[in-house]
N, C-alpha and C positions, 0 to 999 in steps of 0.2 A: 444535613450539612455535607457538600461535597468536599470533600478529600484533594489537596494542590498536587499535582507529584511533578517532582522535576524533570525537565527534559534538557538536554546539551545540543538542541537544537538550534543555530545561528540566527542572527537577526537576518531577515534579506527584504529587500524591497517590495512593494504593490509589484513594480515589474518585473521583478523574478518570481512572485509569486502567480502571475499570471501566466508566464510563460513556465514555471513548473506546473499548473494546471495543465495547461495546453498539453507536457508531455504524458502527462496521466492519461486524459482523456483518450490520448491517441495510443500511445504503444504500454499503458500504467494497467496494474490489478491490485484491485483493494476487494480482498475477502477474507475471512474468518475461517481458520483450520482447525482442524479436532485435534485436541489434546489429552493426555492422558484422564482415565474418570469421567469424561465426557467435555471437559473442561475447554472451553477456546480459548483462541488468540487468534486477535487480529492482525494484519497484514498488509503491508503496500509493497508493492515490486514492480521493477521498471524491468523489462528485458530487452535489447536494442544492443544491435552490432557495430557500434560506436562508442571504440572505447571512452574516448574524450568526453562525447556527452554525460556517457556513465557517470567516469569520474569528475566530472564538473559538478553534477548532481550531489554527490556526495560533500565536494569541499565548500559548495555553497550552502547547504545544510549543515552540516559538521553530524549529522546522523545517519543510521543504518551500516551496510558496508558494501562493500564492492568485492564482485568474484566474478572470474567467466570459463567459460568451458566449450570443448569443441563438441559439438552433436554431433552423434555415431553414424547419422542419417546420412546419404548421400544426394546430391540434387539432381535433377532426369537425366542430366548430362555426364552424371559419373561422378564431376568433380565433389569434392570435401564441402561440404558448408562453410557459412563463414564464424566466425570465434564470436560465441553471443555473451557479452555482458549482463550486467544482474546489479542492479541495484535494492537492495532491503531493506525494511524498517522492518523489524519484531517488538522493540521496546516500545512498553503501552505506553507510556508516556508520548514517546517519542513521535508514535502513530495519530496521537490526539494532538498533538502541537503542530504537526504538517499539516494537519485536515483543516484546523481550523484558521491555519493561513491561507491555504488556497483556496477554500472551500466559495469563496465567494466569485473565482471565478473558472467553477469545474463549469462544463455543461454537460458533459453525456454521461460522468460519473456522480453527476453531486447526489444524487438518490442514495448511492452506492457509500460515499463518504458518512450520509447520514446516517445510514443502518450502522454505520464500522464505531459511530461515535456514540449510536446507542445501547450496542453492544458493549462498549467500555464504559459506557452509563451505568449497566446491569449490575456490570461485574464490579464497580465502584460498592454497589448496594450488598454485594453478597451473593448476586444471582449469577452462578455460573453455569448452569442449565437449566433445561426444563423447560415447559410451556414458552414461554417471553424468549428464552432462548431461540427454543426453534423457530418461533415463528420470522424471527429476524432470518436466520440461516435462510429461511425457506425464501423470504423475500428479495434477500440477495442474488441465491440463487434463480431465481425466474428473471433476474435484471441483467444477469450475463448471458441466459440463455439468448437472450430480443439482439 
């Protein structure tokens, strides 16, 4: 029996939900981080020097949250970079309720969406590492390397 967990994620349209694909695909990372004991968590983040869109992202979901920061890096030309926004999901719920609204119309990440949701499939069961684990990690992994 699957487990419900609640998410505070917004209703939003087919076409915001097409056009938050679209920002995945293009500037989005959905992957699975090591946590204490071996233990994952999955992940979506948006990074993109545009505050607005950030925070547009955020109020139209009502999930995750918003931060930015200046990189230390500088550009050929000397000058400062520009201030990169952050949009995040960590909340597992949260990350299974975005996936599965956009997920119909990801294209270059839905491989990547399916792994993050089978991952929280695992973990639904009990399995928070081990064989089934890695082997998911592993196939994420080789999907951002292409």
């Amino acid at each position: 029996m699957r487990m419900v967990r609640e998410t505070k994620m917004l209703k939003i349209t087919d076409g915001e939900a097409g056009y938050l694909a679209g920002i995945i695909d293009g500037e989005g990372s959905l992957y699975v981080r090591k946590e204490y004991e071996g233990s994952t968590h999955t992940v979506i983040r948006v990074r993109i020097t545009d505050e607005k869109l950030s925070k547009w992202i955020h109020a139209k979901t009502g999930i995750g949250a918003v931060h930015s920061y200046q990189p230390n890096q500088r550009r050929k030309d000397g000058l400062a970079k520009k201030r990169v926004w952050e949009w995040a999901v960590l909340n597992r719920a949260d990350v299974e309720a975005f996936l599965n609204k956009i997920e119909p119309w990801l294209i270059i990440k839905k491989e990547s969406a399916y792994i993050l949701k089978e991952v929280e499939s695992l973990k639904l069961q009990g399995i928070f590492n081990g064989e089934p684990m890695r082997e998911l990690k592993e196939r994420l992994g080789k999907l951002a390397v292409k």
